[in-house]
Every structure is written in structure tokens, then in C-alpha cells.
ROMAR-967543 format. One record per residue: residue number from 1; chain; x negated, y negated, z of N, C-alpha, C in turn; residue in one letter. Coordinates in nm, 4 decimals, decimal comma. Atoms other than C-alpha are relative to their C-alpha. Layout:
N
SITE   pos   unit        n.X        n.Y        n.Z       ca.X       ca.Y       ca.Z        c.X        c.Y        c.Z   code
SITE   NUM      A          X          Y          Z          X          Y          Z          X          Y          Z      A
...
This chain:
177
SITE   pos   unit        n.X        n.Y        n.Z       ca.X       ca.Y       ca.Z        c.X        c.Y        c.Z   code
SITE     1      A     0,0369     0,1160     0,0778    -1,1448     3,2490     3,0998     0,0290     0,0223    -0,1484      X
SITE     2      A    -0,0818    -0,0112     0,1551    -1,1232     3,4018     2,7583     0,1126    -0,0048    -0,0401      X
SITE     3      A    -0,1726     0,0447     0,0397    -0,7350     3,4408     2,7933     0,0495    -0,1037    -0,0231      X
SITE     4      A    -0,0422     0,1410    -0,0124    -0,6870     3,0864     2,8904    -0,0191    -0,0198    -0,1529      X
SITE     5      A     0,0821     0,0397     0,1166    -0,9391     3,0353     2,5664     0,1213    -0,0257    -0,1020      X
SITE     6      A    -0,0580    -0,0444     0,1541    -0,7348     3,2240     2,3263     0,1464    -0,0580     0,0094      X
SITE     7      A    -0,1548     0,1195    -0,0286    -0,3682     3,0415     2,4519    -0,0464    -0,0869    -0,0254      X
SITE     8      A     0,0233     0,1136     0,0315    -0,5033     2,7547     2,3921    -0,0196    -0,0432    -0,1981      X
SITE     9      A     0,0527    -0,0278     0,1105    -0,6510     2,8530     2,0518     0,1611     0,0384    -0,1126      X
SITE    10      A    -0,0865    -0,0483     0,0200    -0,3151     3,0432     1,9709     0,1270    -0,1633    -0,0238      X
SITE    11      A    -0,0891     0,0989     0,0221    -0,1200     2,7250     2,0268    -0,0280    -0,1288    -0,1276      X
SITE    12      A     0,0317     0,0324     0,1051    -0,3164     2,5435     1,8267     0,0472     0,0484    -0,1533      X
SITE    13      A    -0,0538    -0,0230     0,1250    -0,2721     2,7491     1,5437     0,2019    -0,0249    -0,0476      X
SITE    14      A    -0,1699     0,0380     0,0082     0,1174     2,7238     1,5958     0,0282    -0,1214     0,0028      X
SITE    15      A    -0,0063     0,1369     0,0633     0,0765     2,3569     1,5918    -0,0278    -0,0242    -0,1331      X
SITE    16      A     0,0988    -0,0499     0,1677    -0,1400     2,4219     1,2515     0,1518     0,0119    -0,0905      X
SITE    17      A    -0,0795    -0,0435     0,0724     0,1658     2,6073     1,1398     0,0886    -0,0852    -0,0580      X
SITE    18      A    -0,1452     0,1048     0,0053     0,4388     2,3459     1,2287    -0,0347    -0,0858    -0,1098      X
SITE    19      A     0,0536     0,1262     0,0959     0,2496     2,1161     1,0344    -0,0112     0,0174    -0,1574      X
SITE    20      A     0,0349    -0,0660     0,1223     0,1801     2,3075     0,7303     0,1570     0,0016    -0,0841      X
SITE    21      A    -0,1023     0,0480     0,0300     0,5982     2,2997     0,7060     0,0074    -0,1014    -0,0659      X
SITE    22      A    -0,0067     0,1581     0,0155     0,5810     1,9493     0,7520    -0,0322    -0,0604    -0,1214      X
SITE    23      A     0,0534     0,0111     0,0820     0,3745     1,9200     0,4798     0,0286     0,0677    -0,1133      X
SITE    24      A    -0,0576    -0,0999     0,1859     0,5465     2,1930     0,2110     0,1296    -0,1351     0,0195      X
SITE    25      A    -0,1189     0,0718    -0,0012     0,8549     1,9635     0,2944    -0,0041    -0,1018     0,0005      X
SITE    26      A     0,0141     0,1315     0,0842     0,6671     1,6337     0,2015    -0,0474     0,0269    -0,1043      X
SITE    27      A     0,0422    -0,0190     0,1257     0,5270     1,8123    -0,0935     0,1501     0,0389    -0,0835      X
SITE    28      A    -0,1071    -0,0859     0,1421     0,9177     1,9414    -0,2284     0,0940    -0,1696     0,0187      X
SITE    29      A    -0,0682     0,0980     0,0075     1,0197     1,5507    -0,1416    -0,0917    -0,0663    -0,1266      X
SITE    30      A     0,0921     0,0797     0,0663     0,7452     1,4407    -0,3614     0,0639     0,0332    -0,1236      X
SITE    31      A    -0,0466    -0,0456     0,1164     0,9258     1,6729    -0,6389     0,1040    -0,0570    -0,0420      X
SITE    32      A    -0,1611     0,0414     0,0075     1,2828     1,5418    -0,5791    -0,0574    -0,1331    -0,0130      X
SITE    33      A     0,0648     0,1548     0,0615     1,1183     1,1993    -0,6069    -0,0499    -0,0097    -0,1166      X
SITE    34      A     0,0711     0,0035     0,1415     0,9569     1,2518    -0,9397     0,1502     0,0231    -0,0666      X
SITE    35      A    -0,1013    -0,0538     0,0849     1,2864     1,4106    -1,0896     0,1229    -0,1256     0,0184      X
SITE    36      A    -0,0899     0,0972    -0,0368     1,4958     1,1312    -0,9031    -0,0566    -0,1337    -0,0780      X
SITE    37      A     0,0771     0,1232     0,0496     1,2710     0,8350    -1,0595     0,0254     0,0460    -0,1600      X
SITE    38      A    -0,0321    -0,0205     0,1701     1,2950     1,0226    -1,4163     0,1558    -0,0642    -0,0116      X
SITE    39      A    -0,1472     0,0242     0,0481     1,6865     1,0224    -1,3706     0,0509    -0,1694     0,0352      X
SITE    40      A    -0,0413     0,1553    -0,0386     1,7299     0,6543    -1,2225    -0,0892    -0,0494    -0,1124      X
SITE    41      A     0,1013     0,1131     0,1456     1,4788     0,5160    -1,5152     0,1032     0,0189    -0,1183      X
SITE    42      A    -0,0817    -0,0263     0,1473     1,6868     0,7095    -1,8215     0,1507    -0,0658     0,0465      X
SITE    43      A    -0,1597     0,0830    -0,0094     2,0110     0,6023    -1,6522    -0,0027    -0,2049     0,0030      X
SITE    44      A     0,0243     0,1145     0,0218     1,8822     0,2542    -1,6447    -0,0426    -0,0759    -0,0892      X
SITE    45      A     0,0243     0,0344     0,1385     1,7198     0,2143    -1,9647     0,0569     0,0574    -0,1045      X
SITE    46      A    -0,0357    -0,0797     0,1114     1,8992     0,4504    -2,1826     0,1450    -0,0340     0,0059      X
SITE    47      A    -0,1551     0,0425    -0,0233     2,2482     0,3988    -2,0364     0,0717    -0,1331     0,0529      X
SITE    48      A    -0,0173     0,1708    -0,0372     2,2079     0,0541    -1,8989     0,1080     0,0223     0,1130      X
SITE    49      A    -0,0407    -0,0599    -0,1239     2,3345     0,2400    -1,5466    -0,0502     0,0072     0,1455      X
SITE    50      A     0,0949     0,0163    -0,1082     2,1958     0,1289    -1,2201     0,1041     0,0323     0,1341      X
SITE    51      A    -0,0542     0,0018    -0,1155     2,2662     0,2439    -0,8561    -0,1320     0,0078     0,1093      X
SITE    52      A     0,0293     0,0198    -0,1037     2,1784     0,1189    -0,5699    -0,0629     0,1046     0,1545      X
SITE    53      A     0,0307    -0,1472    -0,0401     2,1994     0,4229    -0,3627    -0,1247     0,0879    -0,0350      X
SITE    54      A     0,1119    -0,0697     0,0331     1,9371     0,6061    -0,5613    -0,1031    -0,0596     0,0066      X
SITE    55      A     0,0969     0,0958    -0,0446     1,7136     0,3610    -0,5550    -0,0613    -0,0143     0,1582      X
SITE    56      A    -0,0286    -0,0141    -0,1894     1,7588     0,3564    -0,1519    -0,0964     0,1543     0,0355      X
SITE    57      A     0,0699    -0,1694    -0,0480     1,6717     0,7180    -0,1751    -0,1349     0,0376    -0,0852      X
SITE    58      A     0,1277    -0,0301     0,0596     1,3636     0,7260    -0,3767    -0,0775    -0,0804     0,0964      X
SITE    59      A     0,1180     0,0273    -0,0364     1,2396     0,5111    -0,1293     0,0348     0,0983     0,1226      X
SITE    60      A    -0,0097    -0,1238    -0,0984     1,3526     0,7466     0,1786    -0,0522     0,1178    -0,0181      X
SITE    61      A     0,0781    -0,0774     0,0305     1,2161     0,9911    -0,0175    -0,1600     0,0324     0,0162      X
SITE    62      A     0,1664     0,0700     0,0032     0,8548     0,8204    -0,0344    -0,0189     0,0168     0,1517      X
SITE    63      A    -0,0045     0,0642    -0,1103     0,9167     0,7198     0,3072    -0,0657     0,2055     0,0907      X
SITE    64      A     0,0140    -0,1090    -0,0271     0,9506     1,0933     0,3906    -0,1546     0,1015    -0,0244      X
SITE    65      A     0,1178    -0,0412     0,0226     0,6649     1,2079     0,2004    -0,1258    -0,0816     0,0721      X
SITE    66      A     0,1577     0,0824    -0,0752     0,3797     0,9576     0,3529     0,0586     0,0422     0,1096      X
SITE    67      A    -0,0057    -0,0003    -0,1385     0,5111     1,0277     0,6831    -0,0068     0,1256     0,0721      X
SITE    68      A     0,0250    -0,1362    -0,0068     0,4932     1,3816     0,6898    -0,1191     0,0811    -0,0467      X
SITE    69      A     0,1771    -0,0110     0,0543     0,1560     1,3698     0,5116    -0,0715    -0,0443     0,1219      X
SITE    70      A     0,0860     0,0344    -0,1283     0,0074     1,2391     0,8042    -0,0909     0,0823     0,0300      X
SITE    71      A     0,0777    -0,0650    -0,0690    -0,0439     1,4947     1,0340    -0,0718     0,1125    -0,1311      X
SITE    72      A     0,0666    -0,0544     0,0967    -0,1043     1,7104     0,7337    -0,1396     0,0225    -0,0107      X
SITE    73      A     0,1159     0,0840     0,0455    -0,4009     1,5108     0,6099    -0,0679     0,0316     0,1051      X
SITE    74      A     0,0780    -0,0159    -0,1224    -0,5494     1,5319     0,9448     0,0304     0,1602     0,0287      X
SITE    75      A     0,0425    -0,1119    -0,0286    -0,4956     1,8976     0,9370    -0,1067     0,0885    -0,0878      X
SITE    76      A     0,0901    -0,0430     0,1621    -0,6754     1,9709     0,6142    -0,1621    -0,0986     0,0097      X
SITE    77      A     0,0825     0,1081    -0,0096    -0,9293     1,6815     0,7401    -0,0433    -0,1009    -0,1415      X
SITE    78      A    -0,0081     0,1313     0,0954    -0,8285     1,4546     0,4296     0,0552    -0,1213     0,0744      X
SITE    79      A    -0,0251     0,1607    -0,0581    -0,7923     1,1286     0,6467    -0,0738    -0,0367     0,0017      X
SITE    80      A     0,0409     0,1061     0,0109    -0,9803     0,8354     0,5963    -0,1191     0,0372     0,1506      X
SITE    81      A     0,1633     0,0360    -0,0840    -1,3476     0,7911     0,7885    -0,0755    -0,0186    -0,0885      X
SITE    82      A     0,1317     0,0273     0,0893    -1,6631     0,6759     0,6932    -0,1278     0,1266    -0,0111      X
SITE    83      A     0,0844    -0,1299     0,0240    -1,8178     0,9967     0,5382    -0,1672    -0,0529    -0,0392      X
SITE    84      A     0,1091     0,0343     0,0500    -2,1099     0,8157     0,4190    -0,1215     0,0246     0,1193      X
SITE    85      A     0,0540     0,0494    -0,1694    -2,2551     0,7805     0,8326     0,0597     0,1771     0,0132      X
SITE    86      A    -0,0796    -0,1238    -0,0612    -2,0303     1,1330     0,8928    -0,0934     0,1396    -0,0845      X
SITE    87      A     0,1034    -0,1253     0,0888    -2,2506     1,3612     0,6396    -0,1636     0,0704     0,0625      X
SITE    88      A     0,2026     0,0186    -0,0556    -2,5787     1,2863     0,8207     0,0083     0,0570     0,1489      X
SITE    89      A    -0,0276     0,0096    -0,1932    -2,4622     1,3679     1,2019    -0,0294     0,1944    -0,0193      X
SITE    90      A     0,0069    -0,1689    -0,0645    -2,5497     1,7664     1,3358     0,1563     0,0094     0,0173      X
SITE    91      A    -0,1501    -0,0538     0,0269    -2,2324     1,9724     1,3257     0,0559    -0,0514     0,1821      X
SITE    92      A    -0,0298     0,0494    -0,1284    -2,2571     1,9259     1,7280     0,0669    -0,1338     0,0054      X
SITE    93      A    -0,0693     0,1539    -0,0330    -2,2324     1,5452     1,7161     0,1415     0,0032    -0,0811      X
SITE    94      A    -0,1196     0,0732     0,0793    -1,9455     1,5641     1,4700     0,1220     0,0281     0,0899      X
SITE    95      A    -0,1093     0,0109    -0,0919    -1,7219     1,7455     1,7184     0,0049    -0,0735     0,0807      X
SITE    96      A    -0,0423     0,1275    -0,1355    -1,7789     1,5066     1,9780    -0,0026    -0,0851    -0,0642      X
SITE    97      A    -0,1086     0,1793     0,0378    -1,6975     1,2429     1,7307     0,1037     0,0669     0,0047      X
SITE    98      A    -0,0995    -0,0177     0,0736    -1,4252     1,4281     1,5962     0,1255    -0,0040     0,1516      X
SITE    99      A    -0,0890     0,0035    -0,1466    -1,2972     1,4898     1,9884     0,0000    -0,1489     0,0647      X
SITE   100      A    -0,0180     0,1329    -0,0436    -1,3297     1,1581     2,1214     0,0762    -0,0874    -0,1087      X
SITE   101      A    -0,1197     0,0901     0,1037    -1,1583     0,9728     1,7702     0,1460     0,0841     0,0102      X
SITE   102      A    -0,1508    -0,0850    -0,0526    -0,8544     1,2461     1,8674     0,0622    -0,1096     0,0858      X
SITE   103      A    -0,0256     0,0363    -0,1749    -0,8839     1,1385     2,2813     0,0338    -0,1798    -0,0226      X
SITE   104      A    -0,0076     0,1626     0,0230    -0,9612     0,7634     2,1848     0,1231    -0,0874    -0,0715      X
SITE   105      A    -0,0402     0,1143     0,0810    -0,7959     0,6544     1,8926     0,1446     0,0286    -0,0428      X
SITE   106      A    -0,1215    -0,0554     0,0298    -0,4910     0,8978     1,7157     0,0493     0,0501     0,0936      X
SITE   107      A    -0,1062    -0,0495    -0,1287    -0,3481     1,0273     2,0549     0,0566    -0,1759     0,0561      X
SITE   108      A    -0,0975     0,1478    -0,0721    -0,2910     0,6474     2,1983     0,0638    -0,0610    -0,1042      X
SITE   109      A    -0,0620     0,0488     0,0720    -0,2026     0,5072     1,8735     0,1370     0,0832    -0,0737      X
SITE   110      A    -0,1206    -0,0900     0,0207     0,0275     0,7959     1,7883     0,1228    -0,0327     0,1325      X
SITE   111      A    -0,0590     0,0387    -0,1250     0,1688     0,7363     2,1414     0,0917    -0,1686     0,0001      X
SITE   112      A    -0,0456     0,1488     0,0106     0,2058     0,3417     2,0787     0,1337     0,0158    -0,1091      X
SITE   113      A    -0,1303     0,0190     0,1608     0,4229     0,4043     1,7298     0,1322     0,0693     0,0720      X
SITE   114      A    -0,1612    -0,0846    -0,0323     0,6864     0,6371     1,9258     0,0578    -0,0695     0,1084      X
SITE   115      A    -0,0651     0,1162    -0,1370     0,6873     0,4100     2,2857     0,0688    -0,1070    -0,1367      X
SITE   116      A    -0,0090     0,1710     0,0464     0,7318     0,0934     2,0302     0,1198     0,0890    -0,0867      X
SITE   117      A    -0,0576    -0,0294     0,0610     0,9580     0,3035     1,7721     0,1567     0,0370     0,0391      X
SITE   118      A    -0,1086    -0,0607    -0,0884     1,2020     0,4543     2,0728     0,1569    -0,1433    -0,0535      X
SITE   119      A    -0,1219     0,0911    -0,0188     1,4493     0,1630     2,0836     0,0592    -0,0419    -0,1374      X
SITE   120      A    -0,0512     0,0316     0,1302     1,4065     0,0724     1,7208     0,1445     0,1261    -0,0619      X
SITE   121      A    -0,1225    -0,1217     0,1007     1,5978     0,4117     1,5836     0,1204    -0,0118     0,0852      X
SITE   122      A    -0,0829    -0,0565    -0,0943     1,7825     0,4172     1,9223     0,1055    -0,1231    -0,0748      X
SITE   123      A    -0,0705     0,1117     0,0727     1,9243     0,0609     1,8203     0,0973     0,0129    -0,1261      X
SITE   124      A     0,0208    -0,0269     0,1419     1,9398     0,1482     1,4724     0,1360     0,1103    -0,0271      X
SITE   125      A    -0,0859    -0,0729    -0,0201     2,1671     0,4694     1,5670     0,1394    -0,0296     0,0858      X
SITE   126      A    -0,1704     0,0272    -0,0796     2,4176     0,2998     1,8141     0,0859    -0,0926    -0,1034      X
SITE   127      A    -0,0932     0,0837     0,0276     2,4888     0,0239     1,5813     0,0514     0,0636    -0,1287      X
SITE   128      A     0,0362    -0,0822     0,1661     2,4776     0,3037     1,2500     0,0152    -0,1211    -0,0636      X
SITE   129      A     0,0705     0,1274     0,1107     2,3024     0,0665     1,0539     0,0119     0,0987    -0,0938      X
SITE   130      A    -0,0372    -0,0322     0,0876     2,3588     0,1191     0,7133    -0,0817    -0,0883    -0,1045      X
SITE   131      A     0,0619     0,1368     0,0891     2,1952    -0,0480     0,4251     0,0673    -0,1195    -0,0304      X
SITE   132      A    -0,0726     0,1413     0,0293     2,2924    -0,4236     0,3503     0,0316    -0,0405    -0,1177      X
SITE   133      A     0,0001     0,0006     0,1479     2,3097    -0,3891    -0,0258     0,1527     0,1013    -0,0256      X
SITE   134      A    -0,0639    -0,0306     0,0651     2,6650    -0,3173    -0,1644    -0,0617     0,1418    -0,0631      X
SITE   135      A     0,0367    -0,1380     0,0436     2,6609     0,0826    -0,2697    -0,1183     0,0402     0,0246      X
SITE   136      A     0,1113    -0,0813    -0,0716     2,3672     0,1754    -0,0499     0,0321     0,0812     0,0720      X
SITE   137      A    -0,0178    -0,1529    -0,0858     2,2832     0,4656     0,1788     0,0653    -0,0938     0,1329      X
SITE   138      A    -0,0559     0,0427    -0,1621     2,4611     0,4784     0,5213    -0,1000     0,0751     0,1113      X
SITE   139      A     0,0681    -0,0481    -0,0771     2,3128     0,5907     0,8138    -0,2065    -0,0133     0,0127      X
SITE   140      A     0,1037    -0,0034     0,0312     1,9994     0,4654     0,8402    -0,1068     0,0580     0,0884      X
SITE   141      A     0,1056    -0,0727    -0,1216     1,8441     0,6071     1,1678    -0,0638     0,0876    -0,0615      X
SITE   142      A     0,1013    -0,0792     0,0323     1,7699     0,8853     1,0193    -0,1330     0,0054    -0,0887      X
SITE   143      A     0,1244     0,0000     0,0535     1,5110     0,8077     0,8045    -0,1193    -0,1092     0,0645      X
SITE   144      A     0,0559     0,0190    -0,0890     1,4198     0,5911     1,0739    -0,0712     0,0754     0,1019      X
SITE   145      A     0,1391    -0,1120    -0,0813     1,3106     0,8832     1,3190    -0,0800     0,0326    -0,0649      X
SITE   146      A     0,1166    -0,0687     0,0082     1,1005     0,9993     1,0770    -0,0823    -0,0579     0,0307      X
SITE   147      A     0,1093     0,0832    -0,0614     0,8912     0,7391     1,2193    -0,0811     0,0987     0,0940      X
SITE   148      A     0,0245    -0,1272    -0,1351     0,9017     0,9577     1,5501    -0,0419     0,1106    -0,0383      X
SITE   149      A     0,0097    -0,1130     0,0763     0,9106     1,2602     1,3978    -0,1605     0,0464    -0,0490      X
SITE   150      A     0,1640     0,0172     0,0383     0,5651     1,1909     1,2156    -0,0903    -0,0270     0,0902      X
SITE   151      A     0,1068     0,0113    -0,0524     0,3902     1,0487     1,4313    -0,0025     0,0730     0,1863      X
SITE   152      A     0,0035    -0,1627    -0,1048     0,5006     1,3543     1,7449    -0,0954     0,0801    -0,0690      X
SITE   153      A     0,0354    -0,1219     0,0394     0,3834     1,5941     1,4890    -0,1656    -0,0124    -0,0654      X
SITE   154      A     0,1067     0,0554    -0,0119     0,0576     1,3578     1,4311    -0,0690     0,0219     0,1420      X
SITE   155      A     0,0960     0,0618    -0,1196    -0,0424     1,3039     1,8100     0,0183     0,2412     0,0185      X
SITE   156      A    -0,0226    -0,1285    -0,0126     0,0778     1,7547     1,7987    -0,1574     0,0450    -0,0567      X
SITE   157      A     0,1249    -0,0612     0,0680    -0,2366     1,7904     1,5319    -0,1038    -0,0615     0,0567      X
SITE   158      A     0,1378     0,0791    -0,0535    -0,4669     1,5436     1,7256    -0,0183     0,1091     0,1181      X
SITE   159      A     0,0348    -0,1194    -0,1598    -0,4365     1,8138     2,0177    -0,0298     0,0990    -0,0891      X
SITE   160      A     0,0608    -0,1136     0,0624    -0,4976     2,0875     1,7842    -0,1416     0,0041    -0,0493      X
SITE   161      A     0,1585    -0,0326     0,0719    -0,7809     1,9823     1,6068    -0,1448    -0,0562     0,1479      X
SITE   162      A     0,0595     0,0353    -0,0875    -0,9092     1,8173     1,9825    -0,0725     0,1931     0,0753      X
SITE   163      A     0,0133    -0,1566    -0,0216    -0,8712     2,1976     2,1059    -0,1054     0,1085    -0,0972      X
SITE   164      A     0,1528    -0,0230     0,1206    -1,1005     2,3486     1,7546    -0,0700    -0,0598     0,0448      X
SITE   165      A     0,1607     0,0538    -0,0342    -1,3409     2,1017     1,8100    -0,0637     0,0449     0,0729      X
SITE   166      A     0,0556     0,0092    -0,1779    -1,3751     2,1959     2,2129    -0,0479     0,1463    -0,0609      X
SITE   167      A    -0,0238    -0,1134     0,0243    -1,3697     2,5374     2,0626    -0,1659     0,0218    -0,1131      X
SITE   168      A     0,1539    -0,0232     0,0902    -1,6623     2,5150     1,7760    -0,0989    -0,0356     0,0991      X
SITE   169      A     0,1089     0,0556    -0,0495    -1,8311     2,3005     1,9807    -0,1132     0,0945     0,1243      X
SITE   170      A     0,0194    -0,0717    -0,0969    -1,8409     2,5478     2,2909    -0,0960     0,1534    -0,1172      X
SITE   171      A     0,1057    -0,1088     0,0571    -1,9971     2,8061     2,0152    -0,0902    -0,0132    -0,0524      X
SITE   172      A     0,1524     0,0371     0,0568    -2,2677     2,5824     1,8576    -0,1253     0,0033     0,1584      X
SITE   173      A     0,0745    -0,0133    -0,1289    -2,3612     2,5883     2,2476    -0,0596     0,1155     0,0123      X
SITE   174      A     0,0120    -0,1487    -0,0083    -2,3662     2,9709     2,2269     0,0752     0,0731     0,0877      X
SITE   175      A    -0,0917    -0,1012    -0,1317    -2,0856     3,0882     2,4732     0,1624    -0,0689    -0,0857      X
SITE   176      A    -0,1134     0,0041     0,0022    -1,7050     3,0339     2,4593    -0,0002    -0,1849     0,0782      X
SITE   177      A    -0,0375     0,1960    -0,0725    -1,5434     2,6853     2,6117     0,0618     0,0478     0,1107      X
């Protein structure tokens, strides 16, 4: 039983990990977005120099960063709930909220965005869509999967932190899970 435990525990953390990527690599888009917004502003007000393209990519950029913040956020437990009601609960009840809003809510709705998302990129990639704006980006799928992408590596941390929970919870009991 403990082996099972600790595989389980183990994977978790290697989900943990993946995510922690995920998340240095929406924090160095957040950089190239700040430096990209300086240089598209001075080339636009200073040189009276506008492109299209960059513009395109500051928002792919953005796009990149919120979407890779996700699971993040939910690994660091900065996502959105009502802490006000969540402060007051025994550490017990919080894992069995925290496991049932996993089971319930971010595993099916993570699930819904990638069923409903599948055809969009797939679409998106046969016809290589491209932006519709004269001197925009090409290829647009790809910043279309990150749809997928995010929200795989979302419903990845809802099993991790479902797994912790089962895991604290089984030791506020006083034994293992």
C-alpha cells in the first residue's frame, strides 16, 4: 500500500514539475511582452512606424502567458474562490472541498475546453489560417493549441493537487491513504 502511495505521490510531484516550466515560460513571455510593447510604442510614437505583425504577437504573447498561468495558479493555490467562507472550514473539510471542486468542477470543465477546442485548432491547422490583416502572423493554430495545451496541463494539476489532498487528508485521519 505505501508503494502504490508514494507512485502516486511521485507523479504528482512530476506533474508539479511540468507545470512549474509552464509557468517560468509564461513568466519569460510576460518579459518579451513588456520589451515588445516598449519597442512597438517608441516605433509608433517616436518614428510614426506601425506593424501589424507585432501587434499580432503581443497579443499571442498575452495569450501565451494567461494560458499557461492557469495550471500554475492552481498549483501555487492562487485561483479564485471565496476565501472569506474558505478561512473558517477545519483543514479536513477543506480537502474534501478542495477534492471534490478538482472531481466536480476543473477536471470536467478542463475536459469540455479540449473536447470543444479539438476541431477548432484541427480546422484552424488544415486550412493554415493565418491572420486576416495585411502583414500579420501566419500560422495561426499554433497559438491556437495553446488552448489545449493549457487546459491538458490544467485538468494534469487538478489530478495532482486531487492526489495531495487524498494524501493530507488520509494524515489528518492519522494513517496513510
Amino acid at each position: 500500500m505505501r508503494r502504490r502511495e508514494n507512485l502516486w505521490i511521485r507523479i504528482s510531484y512530476a506533474i508539479d514539475e511540468i507545470n512549474k516550466w509552464a509557468g517560468a515560460t509564461g513568466a519569460f513571455a510576460s518579459i518579451l511582452l513588456a520589451l515588445l510593447i516598449v519597442y512597438d510604442a517608441s516605433m509608433r510614437y517616436i518614428f510614426h512606424e506601425g506593424s501589424v505583425a507585432l501587434q499580432e504577437l503581443e497579443w499571442h504573447l498575452f495569450d501565451i502567458l494567461f494560458l499557461l498561468g492557469l495550471a500554475y495558479a492552481l498549483k501555487h493555490d492562487k485561483h479564485v474562490r471565496v476565501d472569506i467562507l474558505y478561512t473558517r472550514f477545519s483543514q479536513r473539510f477543506k480537502e474534501i472541498v478542495r477534492i471534490l471542486t478538482m472531481l466536480l468542477f476543473v477536471i470536467p470543465l478542463g475536459l469540455l475546453v479540449v473536447w470543444y477546442s479539438w476541431d477548432f485548432v484541427l480546422q484552424s491547422f488544415i486550412q493554415h489560417e493565418g491572420s486576416p490583416d495585411p502583414g500579420g502572423l501566419c500560422c495561426r493554430y499554433v497559438i491556437k493549441s495553446f488552448v489545449i495545451l493549457a487546459f491538458l496541463l490544467l485538468i494534469l494539476q487538478a489530478l495532482s493537487e486531487t492526489v495531495k489532498a487524498f494524501y493530507r487528508l488520509g494524515e489528518l485521519e492519522g494513517g496513510g491513504v
